[in-house]
Backbone bond lengths (Angstrom), bond angles and torsions (degrees), N, CA, C in turn:
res aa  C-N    CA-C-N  psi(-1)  N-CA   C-N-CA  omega(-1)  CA-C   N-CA-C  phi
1 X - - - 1.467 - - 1.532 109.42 -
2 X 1.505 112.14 132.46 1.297 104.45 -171.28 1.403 107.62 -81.39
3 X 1.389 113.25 -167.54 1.776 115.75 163.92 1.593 113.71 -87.33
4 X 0.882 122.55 4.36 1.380 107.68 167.37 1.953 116.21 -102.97
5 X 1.391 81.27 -27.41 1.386 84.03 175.06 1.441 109.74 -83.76
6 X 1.270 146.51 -69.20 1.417 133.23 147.39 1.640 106.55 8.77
7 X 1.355 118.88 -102.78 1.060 116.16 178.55 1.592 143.62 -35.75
8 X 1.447 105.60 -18.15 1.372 110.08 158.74 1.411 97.52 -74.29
9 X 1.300 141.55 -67.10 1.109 138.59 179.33 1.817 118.75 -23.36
10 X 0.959 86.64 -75.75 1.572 89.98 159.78 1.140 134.21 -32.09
11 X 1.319 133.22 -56.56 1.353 147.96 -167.94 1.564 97.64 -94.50
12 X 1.896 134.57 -16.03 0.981 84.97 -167.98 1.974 84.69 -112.55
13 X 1.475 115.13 11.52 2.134 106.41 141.14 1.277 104.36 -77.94
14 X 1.339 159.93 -12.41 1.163 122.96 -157.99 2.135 89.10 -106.70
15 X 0.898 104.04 -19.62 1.854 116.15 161.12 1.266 111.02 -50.79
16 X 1.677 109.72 -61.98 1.505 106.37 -171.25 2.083 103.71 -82.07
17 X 1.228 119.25 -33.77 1.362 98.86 175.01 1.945 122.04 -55.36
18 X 1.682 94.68 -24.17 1.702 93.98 -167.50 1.469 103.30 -84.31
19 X 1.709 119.65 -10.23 1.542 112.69 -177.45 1.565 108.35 -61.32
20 X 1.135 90.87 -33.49 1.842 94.06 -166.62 1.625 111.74 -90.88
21 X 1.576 117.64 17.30 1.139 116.90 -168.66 2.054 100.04 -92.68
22 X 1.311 106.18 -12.52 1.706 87.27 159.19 1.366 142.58 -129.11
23 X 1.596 92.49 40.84 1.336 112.97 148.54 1.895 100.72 -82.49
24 X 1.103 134.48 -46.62 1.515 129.34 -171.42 1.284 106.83 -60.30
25 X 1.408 124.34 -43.85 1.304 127.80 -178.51 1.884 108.22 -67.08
26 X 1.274 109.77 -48.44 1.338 103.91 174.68 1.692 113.21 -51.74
27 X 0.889 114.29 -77.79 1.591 143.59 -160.96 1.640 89.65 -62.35
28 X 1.360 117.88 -19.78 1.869 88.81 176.42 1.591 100.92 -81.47
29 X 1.346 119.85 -34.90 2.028 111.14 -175.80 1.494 108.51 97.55
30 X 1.405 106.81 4.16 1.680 97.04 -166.29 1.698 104.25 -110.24
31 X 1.313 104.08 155.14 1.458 124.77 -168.03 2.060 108.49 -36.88
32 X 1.074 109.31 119.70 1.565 95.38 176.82 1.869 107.49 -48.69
33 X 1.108 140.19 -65.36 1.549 118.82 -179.18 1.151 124.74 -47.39
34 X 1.545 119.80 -34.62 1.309 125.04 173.27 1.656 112.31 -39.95
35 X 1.421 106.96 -58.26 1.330 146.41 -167.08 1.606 85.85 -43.95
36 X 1.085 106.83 -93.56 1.116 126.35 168.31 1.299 133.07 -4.15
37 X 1.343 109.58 -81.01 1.911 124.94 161.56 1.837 110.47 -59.99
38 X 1.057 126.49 -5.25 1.338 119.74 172.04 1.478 104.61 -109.73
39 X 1.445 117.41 -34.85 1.454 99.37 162.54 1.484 125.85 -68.93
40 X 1.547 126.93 -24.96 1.179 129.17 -179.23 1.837 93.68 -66.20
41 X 1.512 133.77 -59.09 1.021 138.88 -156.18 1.334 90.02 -56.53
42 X 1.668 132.17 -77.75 1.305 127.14 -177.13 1.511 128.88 -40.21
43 X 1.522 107.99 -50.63 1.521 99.72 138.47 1.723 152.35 -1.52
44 X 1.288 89.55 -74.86 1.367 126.26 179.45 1.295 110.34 -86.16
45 X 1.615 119.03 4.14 1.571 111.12 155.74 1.484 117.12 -120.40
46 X 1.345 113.53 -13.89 1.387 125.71 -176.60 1.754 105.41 -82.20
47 X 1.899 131.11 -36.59 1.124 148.09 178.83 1.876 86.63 -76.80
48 X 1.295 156.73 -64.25 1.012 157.37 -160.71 1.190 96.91 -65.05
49 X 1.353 141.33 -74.79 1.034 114.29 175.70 1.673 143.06 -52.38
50 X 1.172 114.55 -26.20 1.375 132.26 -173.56 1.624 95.82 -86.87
51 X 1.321 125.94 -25.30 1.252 116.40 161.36 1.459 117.90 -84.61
52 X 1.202 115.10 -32.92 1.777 118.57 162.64 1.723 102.15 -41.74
53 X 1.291 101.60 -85.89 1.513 100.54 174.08 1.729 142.97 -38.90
54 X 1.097 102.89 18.69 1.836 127.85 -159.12 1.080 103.92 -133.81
55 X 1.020 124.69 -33.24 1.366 145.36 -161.66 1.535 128.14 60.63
56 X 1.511 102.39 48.68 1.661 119.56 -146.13 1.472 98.27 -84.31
57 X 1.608 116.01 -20.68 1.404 96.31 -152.33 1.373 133.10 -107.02
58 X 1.540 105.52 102.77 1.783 111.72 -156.37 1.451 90.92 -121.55
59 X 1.170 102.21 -173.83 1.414 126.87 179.79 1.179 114.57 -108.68
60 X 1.665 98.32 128.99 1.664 139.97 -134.72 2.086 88.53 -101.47
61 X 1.284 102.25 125.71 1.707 112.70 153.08 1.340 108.22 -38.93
62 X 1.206 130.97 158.61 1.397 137.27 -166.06 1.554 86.36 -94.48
63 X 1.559 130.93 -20.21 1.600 114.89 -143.65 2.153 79.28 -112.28
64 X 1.156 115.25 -24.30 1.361 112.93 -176.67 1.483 105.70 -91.90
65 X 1.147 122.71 4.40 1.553 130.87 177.46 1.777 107.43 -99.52
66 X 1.657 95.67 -47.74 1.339 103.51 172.01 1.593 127.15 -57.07
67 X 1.235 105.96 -37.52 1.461 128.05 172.91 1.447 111.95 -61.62
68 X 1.525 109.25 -66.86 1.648 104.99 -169.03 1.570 102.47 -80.77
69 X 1.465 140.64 -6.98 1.396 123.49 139.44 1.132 140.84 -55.21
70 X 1.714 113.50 -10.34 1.700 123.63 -152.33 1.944 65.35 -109.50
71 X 0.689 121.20 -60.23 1.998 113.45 175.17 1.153 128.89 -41.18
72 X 1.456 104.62 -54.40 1.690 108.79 167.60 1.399 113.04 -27.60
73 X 2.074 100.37 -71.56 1.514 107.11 173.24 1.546 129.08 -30.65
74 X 1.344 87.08 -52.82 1.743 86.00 -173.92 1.646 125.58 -59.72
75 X 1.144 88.83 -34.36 1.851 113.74 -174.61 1.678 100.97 -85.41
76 X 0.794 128.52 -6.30 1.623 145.34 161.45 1.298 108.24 -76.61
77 X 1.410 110.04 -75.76 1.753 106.24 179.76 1.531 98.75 -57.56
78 X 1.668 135.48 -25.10 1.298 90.15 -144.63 2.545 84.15 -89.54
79 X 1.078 66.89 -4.01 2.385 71.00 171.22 0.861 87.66 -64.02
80 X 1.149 150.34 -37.44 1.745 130.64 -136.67 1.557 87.43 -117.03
81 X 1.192 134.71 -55.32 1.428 114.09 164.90 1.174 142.14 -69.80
82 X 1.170 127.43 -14.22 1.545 130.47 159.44 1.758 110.58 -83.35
83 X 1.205 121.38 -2.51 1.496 109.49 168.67 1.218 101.63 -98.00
84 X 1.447 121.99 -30.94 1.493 124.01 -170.98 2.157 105.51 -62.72
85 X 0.849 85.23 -28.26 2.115 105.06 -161.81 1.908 88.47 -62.65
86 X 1.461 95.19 -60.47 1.497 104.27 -164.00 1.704 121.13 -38.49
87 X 1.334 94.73 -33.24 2.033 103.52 171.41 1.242 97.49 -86.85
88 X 1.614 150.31 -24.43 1.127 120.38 -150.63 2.043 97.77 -122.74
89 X 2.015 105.79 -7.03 1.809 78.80 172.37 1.497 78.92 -138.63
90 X 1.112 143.34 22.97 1.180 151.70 -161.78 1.726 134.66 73.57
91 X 1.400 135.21 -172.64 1.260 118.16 149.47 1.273 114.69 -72.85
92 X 1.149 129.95 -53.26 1.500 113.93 -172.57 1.821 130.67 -65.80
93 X 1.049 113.19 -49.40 1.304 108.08 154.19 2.129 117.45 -60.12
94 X 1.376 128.19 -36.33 1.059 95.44 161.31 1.469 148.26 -52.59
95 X 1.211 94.70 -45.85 1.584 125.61 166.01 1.514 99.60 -51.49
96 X 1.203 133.01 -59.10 1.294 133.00 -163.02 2.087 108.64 -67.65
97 X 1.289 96.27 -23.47 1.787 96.64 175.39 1.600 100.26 -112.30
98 X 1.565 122.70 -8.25 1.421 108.48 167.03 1.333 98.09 -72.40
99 X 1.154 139.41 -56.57 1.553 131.99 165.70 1.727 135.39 -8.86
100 X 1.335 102.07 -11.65 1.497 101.52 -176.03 1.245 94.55 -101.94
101 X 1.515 135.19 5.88 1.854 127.43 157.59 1.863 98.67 -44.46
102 X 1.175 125.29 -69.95 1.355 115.42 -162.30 1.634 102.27 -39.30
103 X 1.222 117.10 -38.79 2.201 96.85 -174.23 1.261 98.41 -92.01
104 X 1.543 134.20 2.11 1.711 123.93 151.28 1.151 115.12 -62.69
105 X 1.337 114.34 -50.28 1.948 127.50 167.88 1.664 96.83 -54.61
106 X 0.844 135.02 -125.67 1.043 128.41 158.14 2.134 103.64 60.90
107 X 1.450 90.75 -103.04 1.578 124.39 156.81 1.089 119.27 -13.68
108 X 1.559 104.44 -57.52 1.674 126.55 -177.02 1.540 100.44 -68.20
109 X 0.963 124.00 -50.38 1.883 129.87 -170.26 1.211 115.71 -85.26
110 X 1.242 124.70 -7.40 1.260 138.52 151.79 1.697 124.35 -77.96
111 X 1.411 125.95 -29.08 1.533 146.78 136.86 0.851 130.73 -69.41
112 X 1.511 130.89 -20.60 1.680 124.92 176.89 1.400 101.25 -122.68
113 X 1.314 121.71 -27.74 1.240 111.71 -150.31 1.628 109.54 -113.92
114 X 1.169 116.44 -0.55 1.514 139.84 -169.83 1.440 103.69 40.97
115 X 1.569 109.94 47.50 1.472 96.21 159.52 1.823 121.01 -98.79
116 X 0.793 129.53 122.99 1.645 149.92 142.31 1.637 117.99 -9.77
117 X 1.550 105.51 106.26 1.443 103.09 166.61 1.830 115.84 -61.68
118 X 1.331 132.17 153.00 1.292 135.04 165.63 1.220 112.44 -101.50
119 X 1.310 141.47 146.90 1.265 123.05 174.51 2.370 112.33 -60.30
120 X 1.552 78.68 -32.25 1.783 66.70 -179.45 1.707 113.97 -74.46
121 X 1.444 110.97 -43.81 1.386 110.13 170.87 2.074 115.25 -32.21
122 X 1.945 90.98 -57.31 1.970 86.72 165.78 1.117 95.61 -45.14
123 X 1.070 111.18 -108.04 1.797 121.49 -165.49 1.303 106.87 1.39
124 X 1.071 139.59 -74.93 1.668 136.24 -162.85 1.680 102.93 -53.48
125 X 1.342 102.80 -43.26 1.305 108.79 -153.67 2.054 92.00 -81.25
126 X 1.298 103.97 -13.04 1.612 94.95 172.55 1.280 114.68 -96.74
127 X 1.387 105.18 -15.89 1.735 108.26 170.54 1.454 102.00 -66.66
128 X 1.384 123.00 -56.09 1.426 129.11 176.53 1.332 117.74 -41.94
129 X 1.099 112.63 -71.36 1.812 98.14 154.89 0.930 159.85 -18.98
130 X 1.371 94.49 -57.49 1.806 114.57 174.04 1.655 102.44 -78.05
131 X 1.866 134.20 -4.17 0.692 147.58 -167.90 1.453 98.07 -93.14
132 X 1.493 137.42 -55.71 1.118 159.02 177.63 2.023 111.05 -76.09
133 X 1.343 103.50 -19.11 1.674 102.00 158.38 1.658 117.61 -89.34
134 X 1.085 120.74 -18.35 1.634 155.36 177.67 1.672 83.73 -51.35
135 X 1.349 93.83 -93.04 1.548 114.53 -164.77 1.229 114.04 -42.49
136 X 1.511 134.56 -38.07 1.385 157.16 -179.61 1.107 106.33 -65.81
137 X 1.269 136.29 -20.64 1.782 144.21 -177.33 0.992 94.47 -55.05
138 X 2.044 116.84 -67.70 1.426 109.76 -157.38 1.620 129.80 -39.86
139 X 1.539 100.73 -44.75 1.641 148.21 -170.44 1.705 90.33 48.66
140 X 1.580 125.52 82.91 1.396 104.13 167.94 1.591 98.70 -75.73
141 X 1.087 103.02 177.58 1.855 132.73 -142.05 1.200 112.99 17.62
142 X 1.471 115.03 58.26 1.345 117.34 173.57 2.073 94.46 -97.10
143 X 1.363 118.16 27.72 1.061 115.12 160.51 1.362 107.82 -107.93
144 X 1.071 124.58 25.18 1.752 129.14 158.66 1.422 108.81 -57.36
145 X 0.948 106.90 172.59 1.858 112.43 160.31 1.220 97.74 -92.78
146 X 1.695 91.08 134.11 1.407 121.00 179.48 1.529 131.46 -24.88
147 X 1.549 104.23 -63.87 1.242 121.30 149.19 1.169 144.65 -35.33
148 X 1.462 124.19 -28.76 1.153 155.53 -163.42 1.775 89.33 -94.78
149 X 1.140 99.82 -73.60 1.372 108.56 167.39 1.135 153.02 1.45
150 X 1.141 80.27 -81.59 1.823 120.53 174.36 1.659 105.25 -73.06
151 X 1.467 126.18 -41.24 1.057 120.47 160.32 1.621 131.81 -76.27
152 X 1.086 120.20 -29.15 1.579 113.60 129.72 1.367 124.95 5.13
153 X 2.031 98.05 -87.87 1.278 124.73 -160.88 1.588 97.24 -60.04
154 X 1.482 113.29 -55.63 1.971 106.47 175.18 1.234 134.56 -46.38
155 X 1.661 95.83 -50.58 1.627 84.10 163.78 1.458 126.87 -69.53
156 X 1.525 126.07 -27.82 1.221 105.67 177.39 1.299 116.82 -60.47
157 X 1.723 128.56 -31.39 1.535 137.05 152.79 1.629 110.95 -20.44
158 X 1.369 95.18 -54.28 1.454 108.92 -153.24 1.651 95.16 -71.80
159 X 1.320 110.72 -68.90 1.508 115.83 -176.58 1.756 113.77 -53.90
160 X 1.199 121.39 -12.91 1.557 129.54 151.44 1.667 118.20 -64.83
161 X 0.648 132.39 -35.04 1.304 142.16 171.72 1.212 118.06 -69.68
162 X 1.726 107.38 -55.90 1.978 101.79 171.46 1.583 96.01 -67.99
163 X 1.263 144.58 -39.66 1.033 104.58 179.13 1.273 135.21 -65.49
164 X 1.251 137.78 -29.90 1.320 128.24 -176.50 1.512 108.77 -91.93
165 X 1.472 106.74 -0.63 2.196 93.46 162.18 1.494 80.99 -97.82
166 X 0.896 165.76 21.23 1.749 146.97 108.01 1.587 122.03 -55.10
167 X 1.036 107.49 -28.09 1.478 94.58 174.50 1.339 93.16 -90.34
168 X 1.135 150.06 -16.73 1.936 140.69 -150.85 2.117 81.37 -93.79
169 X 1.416 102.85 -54.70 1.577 91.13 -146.95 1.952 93.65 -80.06
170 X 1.648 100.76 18.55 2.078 101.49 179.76 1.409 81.66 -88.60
171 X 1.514 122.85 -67.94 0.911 137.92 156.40 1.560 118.72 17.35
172 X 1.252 114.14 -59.14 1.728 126.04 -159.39 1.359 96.43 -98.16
173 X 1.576 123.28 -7.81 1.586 132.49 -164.47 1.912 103.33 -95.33
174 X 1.638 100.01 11.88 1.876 75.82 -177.35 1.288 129.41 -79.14
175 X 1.610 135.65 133.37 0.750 156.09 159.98 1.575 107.44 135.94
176 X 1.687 107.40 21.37 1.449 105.18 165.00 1.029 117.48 -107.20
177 X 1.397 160.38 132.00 1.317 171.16 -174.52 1.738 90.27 -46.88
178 X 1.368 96.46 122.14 2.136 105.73 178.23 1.467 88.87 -75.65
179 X 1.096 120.24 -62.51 2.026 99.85 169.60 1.397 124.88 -10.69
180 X 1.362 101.70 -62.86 1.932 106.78 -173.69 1.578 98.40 -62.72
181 X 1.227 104.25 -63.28 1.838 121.88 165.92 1.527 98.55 -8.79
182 X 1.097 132.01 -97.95 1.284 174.66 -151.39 1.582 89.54 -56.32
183 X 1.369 132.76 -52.13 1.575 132.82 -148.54 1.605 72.15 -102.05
184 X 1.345 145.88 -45.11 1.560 136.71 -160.15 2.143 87.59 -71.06
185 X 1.076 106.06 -39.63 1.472 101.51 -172.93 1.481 121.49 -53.33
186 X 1.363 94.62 -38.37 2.304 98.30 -175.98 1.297 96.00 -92.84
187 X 1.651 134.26 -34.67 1.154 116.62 -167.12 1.702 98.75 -65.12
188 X 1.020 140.38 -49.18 1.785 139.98 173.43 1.620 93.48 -41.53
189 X 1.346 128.21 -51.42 1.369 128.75 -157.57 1.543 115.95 -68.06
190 X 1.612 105.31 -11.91 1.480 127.07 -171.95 1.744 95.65 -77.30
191 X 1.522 94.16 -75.32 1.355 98.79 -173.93 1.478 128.34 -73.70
192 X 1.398 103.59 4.57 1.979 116.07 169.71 1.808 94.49 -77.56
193 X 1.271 111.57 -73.95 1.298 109.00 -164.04 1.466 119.03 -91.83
194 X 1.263 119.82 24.90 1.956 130.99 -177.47 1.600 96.93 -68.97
195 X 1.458 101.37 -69.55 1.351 110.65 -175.57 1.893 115.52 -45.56
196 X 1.234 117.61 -29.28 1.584 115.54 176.94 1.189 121.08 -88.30
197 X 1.657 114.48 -8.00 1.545 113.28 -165.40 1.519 115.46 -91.60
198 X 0.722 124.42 141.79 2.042 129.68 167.03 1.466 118.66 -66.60
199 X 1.799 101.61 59.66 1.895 115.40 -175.42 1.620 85.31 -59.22
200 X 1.547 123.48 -35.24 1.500 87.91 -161.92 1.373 113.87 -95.64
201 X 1.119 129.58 46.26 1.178 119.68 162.16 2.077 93.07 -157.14
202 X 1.683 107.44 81.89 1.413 111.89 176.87 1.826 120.22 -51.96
203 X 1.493 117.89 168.31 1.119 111.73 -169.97 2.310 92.86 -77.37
204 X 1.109 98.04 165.88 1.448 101.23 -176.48 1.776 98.13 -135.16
205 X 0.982 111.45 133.52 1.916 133.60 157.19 1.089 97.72 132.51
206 X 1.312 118.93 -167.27 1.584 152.39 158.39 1.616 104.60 -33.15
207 X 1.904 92.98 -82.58 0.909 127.88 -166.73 1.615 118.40 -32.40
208 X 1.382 106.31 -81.76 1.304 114.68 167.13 0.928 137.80 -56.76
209 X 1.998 127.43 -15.71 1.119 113.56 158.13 2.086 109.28 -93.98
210 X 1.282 112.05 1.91 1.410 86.19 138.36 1.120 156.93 -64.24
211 X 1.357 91.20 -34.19 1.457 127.77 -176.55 2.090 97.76 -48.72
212 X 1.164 91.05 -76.73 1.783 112.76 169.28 1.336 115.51 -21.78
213 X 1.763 102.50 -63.50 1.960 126.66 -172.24 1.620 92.64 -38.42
214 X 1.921 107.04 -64.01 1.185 119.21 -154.98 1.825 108.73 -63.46
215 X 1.208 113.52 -44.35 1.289 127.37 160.36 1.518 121.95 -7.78
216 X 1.511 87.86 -86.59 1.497 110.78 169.73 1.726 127.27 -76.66
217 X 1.080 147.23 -33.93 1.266 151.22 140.31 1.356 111.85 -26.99
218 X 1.607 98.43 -83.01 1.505 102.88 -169.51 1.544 123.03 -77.03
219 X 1.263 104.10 -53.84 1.707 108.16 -175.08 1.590 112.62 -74.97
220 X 1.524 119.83 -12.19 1.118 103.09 177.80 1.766 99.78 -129.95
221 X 1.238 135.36 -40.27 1.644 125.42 165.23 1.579 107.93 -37.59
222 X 1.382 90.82 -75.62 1.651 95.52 -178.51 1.382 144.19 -47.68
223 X 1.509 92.25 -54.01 1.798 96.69 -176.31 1.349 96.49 -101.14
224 X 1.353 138.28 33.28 1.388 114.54 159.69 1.538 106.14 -126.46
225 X 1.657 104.00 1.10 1.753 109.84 159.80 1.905 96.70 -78.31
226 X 1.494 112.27 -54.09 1.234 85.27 173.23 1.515 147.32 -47.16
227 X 1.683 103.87 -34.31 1.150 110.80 -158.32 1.685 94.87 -84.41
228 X 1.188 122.57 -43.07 1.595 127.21 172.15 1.902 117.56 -39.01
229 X 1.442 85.07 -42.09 1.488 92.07 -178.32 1.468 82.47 -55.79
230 X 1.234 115.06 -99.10 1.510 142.96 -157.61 1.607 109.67 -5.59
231 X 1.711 95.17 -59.36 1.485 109.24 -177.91 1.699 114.33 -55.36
232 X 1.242 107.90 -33.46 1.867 98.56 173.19 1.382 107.49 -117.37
233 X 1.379 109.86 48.56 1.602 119.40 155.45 1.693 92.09 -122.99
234 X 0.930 130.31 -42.85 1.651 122.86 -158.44 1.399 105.42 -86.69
235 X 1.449 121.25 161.38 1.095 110.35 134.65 1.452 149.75 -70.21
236 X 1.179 127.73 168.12 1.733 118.85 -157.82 1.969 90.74 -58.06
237 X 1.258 86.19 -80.06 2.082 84.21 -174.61 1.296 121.67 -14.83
238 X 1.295 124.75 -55.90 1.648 135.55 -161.15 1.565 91.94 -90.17
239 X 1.137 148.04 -15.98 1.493 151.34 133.65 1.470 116.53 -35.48
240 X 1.474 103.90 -55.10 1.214 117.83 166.37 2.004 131.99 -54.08
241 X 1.145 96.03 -38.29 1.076 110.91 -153.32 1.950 89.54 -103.88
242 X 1.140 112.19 -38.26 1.578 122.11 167.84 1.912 105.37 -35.85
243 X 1.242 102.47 -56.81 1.501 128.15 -156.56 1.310 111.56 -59.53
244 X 1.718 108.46 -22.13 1.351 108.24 165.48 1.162 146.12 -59.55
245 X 1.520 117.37 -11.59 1.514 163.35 -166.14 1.698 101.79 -63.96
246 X 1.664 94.12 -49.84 1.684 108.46 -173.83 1.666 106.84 -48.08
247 X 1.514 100.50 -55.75 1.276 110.31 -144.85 1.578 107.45 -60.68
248 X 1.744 106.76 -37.47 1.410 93.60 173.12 1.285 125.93 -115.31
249 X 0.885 106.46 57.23 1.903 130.73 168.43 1.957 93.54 -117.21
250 X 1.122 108.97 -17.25 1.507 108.65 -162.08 1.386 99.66 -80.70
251 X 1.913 97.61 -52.48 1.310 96.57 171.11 1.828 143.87 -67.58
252 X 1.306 82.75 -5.39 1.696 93.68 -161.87 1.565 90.22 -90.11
253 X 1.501 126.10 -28.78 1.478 134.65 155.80 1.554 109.96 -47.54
254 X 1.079 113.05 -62.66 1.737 129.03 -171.65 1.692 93.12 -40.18
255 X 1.559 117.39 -58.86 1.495 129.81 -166.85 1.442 110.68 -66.01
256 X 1.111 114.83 -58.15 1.415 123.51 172.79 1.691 126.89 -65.07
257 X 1.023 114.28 -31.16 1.579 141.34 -167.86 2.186 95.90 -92.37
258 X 1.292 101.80 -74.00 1.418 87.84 -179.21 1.753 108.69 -125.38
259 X 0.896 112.87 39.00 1.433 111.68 168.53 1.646 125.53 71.86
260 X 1.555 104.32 18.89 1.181 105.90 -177.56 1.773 131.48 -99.43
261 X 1.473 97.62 86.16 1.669 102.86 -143.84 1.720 115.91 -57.49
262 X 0.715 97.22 141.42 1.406 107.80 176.94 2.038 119.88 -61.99
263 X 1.322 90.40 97.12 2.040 97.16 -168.42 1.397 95.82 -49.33
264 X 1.258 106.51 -178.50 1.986 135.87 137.36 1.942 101.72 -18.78
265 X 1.581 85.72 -90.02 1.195 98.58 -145.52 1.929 100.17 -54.53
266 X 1.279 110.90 -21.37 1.604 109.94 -163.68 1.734 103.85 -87.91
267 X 1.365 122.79 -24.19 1.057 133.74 144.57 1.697 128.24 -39.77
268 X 1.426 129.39 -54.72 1.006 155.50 -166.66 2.041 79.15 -85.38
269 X 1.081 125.40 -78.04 1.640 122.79 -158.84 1.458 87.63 -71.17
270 X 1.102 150.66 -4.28 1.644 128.72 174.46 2.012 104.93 -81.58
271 X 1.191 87.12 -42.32 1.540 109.92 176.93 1.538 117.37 -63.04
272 X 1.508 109.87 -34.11 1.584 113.85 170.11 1.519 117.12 -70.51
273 X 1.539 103.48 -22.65 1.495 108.47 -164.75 1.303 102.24 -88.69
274 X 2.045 124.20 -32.92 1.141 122.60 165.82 1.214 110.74 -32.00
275 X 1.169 121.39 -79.78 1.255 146.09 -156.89 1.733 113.90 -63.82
276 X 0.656 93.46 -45.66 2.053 104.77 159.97 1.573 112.30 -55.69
277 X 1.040 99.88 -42.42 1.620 117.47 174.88 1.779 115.38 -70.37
278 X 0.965 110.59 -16.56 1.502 131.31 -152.37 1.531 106.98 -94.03
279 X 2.075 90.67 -52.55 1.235 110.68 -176.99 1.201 122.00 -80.47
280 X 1.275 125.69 -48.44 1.540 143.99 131.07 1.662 114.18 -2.22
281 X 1.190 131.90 -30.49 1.059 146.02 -150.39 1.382 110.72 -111.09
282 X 1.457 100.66 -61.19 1.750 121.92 -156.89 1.716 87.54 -113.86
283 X 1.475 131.75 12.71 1.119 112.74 149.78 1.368 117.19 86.18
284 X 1.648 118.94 -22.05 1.450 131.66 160.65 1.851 116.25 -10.25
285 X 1.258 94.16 136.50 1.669 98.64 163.85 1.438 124.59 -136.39
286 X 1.045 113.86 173.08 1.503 112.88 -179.93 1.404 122.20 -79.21
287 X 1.169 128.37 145.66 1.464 120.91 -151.74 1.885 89.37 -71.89
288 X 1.289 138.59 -38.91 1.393 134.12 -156.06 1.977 99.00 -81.91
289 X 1.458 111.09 -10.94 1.291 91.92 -166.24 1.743 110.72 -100.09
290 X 1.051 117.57 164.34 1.484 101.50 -176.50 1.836 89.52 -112.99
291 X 1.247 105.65 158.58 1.744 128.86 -178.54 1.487 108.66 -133.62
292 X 1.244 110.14 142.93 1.827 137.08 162.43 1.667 99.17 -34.71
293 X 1.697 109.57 -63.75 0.693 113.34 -155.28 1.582 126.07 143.60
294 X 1.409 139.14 127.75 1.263 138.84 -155.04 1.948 124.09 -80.49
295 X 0.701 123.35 129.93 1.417 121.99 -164.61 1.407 122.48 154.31
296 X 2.131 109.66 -46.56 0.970 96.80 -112.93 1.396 82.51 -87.60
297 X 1.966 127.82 -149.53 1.432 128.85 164.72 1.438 122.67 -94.17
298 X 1.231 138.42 -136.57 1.210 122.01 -179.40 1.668 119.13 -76.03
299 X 1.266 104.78 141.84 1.704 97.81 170.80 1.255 122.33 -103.16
């Protein structure tokens, strides 16, 4: 199996494990920092060990330490703003404007990475869009207060943004194990959000510290070794274009999870984004445009 194929692989479980990551956040009830600092902690023991067992754990360059901490951060705020969004514009419309990270990535690899828009690469990436404005029509709980709302909609902006200067500065990390990556990421996430959390009064039942287990194990051991891999096997675009995967696994959660059915128009934009995703992928072009030719790496 090559590395590109691997890495699609990768990126497109660690897509479908993160769709379903806010139904967990909803349904546990617990404080977004809380949330947060107990998933980094669980995190940060499930990546420690799996790097114990690897035999990952050496001593880090000061400039590759500096890097995957300046990530941690980002990928920290962007937890804390995409869980925060979910009560205030919903999951589905958050998800649907956290979605515009892929043309920040995008952006980013076009400034750091000297890769080259194609006209078909646009194209996909405007089908994708207009796929993700689709879905946004419905706006369920757009009977919030306005305000409420609208701040929602920013932070999910906002938490789009730390993610993809987290993927740019994973990005600059190849040839470090996304494991170490990944365990340098929660340990920053410990001491970002320690100081805000309510240690003295821990979550209590079953419930909620499942809620936590699953947190940290799955949504953050697992799919962010996957997704790390992925990100420095692919190129930025097909990273990009991978990421679309989330949005409607998110929704098909949203429908099933709390009853928020999926319209016309969000149907029709889940389906545009497939397919954007598809093309993005397998390299597709438009019948009017002419191409080099398929294979190659970034242009």
């Amino acid at each position: 199996m090559n590395d590109r194929t691997r890495g699609t692989l990768e990126m497109s479980a660690a897509m479908l494990i993160s769709g379903t990551i806010g139904w967990v956040v909803v349904v546990s009830g617990l404080p977004i920092v809380d949330l947060v600092f107990w998933r980094c902690v669980f995190g940060a023991a499930t990546l420690l060990a799996v790097c114990a067992a690897m035999g990952l754990l050496r001593r880090m360059s000061w400039r590759v330490l500096l890097l995957a901490a300046l990530g941690g951060a980002a990928i920290v705020l962007n937890w804390l703003l995409i869980f925060a969004s979910y009560s205030r514009a919903s999951i589905s419309i958050a998800t649907a404007v956290y979605n515009t990270q892929p043309f920040m990535l995008v952006g980013f690899g076009v400034l750091f990475f000297g890769e080259r828009l194609t006209a078909a690469r646009l194209g996909w990436l405007a089908i994708a869009f207009a796929g993700v404005l689709l879905i946004a029509q419905a706006k369920p709980g757009a009977h919030l207060p306005g305000s409420d709302y609208l701040l929602g909609i920013l932070m999910a902006l906002g938490a789009a943004f730390c993610y993809a200067l987290s993927a740019v500065l994973t990005k600059k990390l190849q040839g470090t194990s996304p494991h170490l990556v990944a365990l340098v990421h929660v340990c920053v996430g410990i001491l970002m959000v320690a100081p805000f959390a309510n240690l003295t009064a821990p979550p209590s039942g079953a419930h909620a510290w499942g809620a936590l287990v699953a947190l940290g194990v799955v949504y953050t051991g697992l799919m962010y070794i996957l997704l790390y891999g992925a990100i420095q096997r692919l190129p930025t675009h097909l990273t990009g274009a991978l990421s679309f995967i989330y949005p409607v696994v998110a929704f098909a959660v949203d429908a099933l999870a709390f009853g928020h059915r999926l319209q016309l128009l969000q149907l029709v934009g889940a389906a545009a984004i497939l397919v954007a995703a598809a093309g993005m992928n397998q390299g597709w072009t438009f019948p009017s445009m002419r191409v080099a030719g398929r294979g190659q790496g970034p242009l």
